[in-house]
C-alpha positions as CSV (number, residue, x, y, z in Angstrom):
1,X,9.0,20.5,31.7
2,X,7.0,20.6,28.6
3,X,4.2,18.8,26.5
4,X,4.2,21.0,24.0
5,X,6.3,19.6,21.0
6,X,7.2,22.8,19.6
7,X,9.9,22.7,22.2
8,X,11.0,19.6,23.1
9,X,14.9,20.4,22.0
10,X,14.6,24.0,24.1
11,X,13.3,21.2,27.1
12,X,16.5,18.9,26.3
13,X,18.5,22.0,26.7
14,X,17.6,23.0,29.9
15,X,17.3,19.4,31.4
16,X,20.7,19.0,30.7
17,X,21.8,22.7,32.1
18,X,23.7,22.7,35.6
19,X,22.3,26.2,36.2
20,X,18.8,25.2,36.6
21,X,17.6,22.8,39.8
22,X,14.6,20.6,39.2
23,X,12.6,21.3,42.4
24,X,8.7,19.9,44.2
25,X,6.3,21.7,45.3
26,X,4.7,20.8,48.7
27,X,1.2,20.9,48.2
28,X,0.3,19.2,45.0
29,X,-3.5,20.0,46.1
30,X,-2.9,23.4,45.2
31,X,-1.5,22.9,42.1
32,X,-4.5,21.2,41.2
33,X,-6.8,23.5,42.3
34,X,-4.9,26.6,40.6
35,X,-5.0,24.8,37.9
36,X,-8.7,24.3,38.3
37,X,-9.6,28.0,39.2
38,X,-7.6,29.5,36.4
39,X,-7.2,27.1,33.8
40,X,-3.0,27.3,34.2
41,X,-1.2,24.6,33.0
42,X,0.6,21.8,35.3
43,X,4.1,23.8,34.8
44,X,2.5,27.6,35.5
45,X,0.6,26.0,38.1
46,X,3.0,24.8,40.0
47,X,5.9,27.1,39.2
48,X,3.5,29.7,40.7
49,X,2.7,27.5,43.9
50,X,6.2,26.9,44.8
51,X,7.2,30.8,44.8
52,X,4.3,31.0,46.8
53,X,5.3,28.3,49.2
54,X,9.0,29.5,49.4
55,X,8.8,33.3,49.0
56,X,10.7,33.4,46.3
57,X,12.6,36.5,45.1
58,X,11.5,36.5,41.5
59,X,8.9,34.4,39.3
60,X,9.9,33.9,35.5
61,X,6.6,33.7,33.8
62,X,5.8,34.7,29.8
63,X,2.3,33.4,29.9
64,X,-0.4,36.3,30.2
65,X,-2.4,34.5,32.6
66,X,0.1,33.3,34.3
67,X,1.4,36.9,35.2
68,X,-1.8,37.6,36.4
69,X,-2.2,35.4,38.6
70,X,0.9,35.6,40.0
71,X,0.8,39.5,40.6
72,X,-2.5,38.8,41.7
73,X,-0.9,36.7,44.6
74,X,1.5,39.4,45.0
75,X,4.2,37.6,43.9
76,X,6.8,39.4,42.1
77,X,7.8,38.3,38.1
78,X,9.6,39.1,35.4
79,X,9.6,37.6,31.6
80,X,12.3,36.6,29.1
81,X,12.1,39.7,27.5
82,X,12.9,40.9,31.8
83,X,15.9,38.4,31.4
84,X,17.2,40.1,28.5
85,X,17.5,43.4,29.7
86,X,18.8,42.7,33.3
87,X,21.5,40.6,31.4
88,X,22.0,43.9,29.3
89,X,22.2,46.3,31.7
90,X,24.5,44.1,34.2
91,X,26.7,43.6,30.7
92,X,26.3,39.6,30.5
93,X,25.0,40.8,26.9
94,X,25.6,43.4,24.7
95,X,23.4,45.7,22.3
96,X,24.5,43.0,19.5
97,X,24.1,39.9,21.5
98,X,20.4,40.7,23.6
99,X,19.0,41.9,19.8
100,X,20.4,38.6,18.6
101,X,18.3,37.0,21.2
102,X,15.0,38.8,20.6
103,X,15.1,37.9,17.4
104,X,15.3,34.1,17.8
105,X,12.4,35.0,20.0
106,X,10.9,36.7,16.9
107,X,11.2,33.8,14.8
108,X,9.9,31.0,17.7
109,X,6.6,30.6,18.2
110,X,6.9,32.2,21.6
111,X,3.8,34.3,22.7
112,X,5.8,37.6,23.0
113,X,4.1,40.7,21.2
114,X,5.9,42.2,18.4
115,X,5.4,45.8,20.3
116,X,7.2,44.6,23.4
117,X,10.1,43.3,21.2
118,X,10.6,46.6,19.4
119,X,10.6,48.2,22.5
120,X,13.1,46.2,23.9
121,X,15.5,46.4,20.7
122,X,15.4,50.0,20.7
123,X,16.1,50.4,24.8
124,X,19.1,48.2,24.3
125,X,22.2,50.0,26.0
């Protein structure tokens, strides 16, 4: 899921979650050679080869790169900050509980610009 130590617990977490399907992708060679091209890690590399491979609906991807590869490949994405506000607007999460959440993204070491952030807070419904 994860080699980075920073979020190993996070990992745990969603191991552990029923929500979430552990799935292969079909051509490992491509996940090497994406990785190659674009210098992607294993995970972005192959999260990006199995939407590919199954036309899937929606990519979650934070990683700049990663996003642009993906769009590149006209495959369709969103990010966590994306997350949040579909889970606002469809009231799984209120104004109190989605700024709740972007701040705990605030705080993590997640690569999600402080711009984007306040935008989000300040679009909350």
């Amino acid at each position: 899921m994860t080699s980075n130590q920073d979020f190993q617990e996070e990992a745990e977490q969603v191991k552990s979650c029923e929500f979430f399907k552990r799935v292969s992708v079909s051509n490992s060679n491509a996940v090497g050679m994406l990785m190659r091209i674009t210098d992607l890690d294993l995970g972005e590399s192959e999260a990006i080869v199995y939407s590919d491979e199954n036309k899937s609906d929606l990519l979650i991807v934070d990683e700049v790169r990663a996003r642009h590869v993906a769009t590149t490949m006209k495959l369709r994405i969103t990010g966590t900050i994306g997350i949040l506000i579909a889970a606002n607007e469809n009231g799984l999460l209120n104004k109190e509980e989605a700024s709740a959440c972007a701040e705990i993204l605030r705080m993590s070491k997640r690569h999600i610009s402080e711009t984007l952030l306040n935008s989000f807070i300040e679009n909350l419904k």
